[in-house]
Structures are given as structure tokens and as C-alpha cells.
mmCIF file of the C-alpha atoms, coordinates in Angstrom:
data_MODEL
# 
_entry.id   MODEL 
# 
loop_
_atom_site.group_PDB 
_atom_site.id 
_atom_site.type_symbol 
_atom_site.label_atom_id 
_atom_site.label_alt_id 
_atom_site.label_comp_id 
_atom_site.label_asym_id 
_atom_site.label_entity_id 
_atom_site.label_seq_id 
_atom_site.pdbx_PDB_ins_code 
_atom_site.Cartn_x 
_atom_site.Cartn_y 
_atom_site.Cartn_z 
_atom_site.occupancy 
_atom_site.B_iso_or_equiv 
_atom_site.pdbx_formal_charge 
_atom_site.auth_seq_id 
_atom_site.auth_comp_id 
_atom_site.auth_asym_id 
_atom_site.auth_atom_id 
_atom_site.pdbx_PDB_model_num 
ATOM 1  C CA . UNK A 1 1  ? 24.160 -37.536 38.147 1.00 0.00 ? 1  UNK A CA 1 
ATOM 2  C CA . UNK A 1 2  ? 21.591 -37.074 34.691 1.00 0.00 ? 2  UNK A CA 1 
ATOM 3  C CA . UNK A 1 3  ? 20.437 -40.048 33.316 1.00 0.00 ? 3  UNK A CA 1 
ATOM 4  C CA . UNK A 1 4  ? 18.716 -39.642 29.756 1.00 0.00 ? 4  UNK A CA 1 
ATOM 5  C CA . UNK A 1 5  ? 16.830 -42.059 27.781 1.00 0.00 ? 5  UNK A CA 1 
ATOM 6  C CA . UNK A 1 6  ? 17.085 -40.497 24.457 1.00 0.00 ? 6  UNK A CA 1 
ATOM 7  C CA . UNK A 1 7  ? 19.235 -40.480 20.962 1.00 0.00 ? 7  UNK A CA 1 
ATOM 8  C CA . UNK A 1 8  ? 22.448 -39.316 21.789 1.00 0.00 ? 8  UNK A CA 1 
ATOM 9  C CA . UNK A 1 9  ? 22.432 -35.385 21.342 1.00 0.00 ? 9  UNK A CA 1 
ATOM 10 C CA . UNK A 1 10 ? 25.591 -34.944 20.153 1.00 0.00 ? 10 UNK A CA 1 
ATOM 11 C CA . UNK A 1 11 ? 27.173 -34.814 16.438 1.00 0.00 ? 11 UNK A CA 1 
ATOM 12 C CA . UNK A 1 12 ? 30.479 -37.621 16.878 1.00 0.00 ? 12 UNK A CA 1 
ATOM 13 C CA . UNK A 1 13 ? 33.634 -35.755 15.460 1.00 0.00 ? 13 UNK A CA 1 
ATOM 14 C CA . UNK A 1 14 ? 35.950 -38.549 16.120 1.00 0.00 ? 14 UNK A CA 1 
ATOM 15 C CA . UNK A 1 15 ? 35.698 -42.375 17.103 1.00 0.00 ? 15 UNK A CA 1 
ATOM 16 C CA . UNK A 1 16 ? 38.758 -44.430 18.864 1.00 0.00 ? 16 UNK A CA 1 
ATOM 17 C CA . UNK A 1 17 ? 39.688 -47.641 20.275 1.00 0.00 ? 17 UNK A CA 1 
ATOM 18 C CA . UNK A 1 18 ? 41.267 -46.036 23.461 1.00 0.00 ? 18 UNK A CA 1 
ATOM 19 C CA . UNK A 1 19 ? 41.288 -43.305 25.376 1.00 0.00 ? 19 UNK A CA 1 
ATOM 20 C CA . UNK A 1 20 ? 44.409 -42.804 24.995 1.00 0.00 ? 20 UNK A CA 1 
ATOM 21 C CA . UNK A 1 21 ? 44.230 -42.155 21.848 1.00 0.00 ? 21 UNK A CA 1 
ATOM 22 C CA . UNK A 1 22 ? 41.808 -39.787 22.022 1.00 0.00 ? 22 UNK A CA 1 
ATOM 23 C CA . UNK A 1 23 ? 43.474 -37.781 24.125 1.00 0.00 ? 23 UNK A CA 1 
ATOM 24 C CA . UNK A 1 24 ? 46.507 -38.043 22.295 1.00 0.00 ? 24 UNK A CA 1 
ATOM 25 C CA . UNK A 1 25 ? 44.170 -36.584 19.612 1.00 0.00 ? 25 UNK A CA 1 
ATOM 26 C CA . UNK A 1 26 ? 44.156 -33.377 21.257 1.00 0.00 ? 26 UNK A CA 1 
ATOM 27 C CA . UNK A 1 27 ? 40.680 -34.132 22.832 1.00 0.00 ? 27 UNK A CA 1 
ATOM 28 C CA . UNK A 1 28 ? 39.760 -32.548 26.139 1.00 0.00 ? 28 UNK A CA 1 
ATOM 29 C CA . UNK A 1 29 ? 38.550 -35.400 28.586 1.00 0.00 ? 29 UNK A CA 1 
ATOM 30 C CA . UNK A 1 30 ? 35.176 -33.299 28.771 1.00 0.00 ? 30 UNK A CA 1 
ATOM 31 C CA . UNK A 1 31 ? 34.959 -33.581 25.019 1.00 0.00 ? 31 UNK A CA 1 
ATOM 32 C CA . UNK A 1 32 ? 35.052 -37.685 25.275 1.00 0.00 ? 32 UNK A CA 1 
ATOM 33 C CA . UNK A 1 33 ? 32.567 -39.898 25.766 1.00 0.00 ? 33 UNK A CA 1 
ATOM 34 C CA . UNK A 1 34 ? 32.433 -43.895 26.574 1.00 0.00 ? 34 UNK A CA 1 
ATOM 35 C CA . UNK A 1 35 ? 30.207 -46.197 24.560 1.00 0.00 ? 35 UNK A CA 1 
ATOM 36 C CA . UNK A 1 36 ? 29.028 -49.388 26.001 1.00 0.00 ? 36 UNK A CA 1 
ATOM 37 C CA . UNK A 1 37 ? 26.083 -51.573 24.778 1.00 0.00 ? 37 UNK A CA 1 
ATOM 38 C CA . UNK A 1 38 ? 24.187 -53.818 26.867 1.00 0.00 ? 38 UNK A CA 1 
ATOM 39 C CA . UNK A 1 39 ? 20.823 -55.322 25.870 1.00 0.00 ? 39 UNK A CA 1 
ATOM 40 C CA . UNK A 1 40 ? 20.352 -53.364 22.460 1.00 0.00 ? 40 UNK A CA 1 
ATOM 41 C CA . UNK A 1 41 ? 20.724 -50.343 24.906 1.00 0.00 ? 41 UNK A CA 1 
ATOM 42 C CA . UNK A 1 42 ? 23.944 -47.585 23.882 1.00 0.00 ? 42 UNK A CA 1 
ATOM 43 C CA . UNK A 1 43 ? 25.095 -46.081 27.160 1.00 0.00 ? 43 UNK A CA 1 
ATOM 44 C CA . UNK A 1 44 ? 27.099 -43.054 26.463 1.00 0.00 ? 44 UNK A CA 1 
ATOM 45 C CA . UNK A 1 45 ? 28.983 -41.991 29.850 1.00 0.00 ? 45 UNK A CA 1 
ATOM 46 C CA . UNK A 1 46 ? 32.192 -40.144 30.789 1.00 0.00 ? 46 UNK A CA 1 
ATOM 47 C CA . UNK A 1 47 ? 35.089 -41.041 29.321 1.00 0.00 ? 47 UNK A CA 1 
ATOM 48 C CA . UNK A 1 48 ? 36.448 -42.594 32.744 1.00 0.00 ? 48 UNK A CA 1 
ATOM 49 C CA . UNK A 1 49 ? 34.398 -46.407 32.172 1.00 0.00 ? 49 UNK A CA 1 
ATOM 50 C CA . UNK A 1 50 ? 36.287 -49.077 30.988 1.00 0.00 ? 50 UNK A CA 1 
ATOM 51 C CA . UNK A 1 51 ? 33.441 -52.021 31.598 1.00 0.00 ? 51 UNK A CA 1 
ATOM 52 C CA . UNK A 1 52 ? 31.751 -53.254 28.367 1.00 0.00 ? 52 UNK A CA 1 
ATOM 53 C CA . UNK A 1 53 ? 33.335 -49.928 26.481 1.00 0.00 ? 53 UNK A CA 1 
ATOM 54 C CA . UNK A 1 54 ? 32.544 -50.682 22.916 1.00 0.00 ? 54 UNK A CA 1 
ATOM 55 C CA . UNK A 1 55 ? 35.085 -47.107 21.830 1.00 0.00 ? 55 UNK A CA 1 
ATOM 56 C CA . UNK A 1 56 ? 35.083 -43.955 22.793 1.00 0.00 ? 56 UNK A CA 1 
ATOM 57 C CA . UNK A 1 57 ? 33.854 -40.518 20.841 1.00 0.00 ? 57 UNK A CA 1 
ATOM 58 C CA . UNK A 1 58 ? 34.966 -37.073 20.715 1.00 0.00 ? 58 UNK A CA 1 
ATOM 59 C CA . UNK A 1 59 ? 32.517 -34.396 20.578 1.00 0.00 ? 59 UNK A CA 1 
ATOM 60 C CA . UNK A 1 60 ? 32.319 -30.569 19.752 1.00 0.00 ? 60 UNK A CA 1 
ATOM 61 C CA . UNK A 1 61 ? 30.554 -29.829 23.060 1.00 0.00 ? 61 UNK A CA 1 
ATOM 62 C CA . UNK A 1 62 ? 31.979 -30.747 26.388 1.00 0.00 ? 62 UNK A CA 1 
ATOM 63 C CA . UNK A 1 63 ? 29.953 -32.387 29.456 1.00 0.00 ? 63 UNK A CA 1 
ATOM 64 C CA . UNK A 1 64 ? 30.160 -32.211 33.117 1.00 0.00 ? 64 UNK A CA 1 
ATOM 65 C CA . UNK A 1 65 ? 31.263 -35.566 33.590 1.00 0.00 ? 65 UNK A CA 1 
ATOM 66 C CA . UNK A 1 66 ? 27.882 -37.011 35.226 1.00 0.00 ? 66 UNK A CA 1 
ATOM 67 C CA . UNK A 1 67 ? 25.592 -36.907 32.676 1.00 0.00 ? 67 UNK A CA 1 
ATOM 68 C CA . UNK A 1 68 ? 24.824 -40.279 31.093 1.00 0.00 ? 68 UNK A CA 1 
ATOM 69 C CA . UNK A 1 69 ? 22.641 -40.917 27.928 1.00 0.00 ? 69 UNK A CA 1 
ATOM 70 C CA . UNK A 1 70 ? 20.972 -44.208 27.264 1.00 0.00 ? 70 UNK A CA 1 
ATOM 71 C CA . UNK A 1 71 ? 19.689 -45.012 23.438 1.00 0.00 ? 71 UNK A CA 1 
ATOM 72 C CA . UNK A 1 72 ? 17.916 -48.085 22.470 1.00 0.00 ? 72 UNK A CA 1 
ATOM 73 C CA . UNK A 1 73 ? 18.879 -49.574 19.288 1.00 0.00 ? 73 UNK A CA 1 
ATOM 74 C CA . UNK A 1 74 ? 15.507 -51.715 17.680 1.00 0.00 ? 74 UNK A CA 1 
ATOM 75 C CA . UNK A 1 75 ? 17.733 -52.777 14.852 1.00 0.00 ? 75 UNK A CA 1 
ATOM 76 C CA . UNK A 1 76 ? 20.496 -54.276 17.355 1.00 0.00 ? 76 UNK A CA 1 
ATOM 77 C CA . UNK A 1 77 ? 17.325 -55.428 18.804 1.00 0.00 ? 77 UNK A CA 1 
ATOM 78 C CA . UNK A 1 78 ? 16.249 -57.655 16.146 1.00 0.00 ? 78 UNK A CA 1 
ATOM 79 C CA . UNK A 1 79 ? 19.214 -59.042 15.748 1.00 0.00 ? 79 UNK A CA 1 
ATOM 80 C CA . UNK A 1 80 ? 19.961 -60.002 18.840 1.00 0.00 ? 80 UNK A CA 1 
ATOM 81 C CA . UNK A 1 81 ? 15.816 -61.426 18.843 1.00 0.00 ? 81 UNK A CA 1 
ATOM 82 C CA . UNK A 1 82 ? 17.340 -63.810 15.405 1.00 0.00 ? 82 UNK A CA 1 
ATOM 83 C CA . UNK A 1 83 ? 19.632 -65.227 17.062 1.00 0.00 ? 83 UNK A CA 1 
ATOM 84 C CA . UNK A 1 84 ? 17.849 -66.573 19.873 1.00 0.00 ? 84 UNK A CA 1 
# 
């Protein structure tokens, strides 16, 4: 498994509320990835995670199912600092 700690390298072509729906899309389940935040942190996984999914995105480029990305978020950040 790759764990990244970077922006997301990928352009989004395509955002849904299920993955269903992506896949009824037309979508390849190598072209989707989940998106779950946590702490002002975006985790971008496989397309397999349900926990704390925000949506899922389609992509151009397809992944090998292990590789993760992780992208902080200072804006979400602050926000979440304000309301404290």
C-alpha cells in the first residue's frame, strides 16, 4: 500500500454521491476514487471505503487500488480552529 501526503495529483472529471452512480456513469472502478475528510485532512482512497466518504470522483487515469493520497486543507483548517 502507497500512502502520499500531497495535493491530490489528479484532474476530477466527475463528482457523485454514490458509487453507484459512478459506475453507472460508465466509470471503471480503477478510475474512482473515495473522498473522506477527517481533521482538515482529504483522504483520497479506492473507491471500495464507505467510512466518513464525503463523494466519490472519477478520474482520467486509473490506480492500482492501494495507493492512498492524503491533502491537508489550511482553509478547512481555520474553520474548523473558529469554531472552537
Amino acid at each position: 500500500m502507497a500512502f502520499h501526503t500531497c495535493e491530490f495529483p489528479f484532474d476530477e472529471v466527475a463528482r457523485f454521491d454514490t458509487r453507484a452512480q459512478a459506475i453507472s456513469s460508465g466509470f471503471a472502478e480503477t478510475q474512482l476514487w473515495s473522498v473522506a475528510e477527517e481533521n482538515s485532512i482529504f483522504i483520497f482512497g479506492p473507491a471500495h471505503h464507505y467510512v466518513n466518504v464525503l463523494y466519490w470522483i472519477a478520474t482520467k487515469e486509473h490506480h492500482d487500488e492501494e495507493t492512498y493520497y492524503e491533502e491537508y486543507d489550511p482553509e478547512l483548517a481555520a474553520l474548523d480552529e473558529e469554531e472552537v
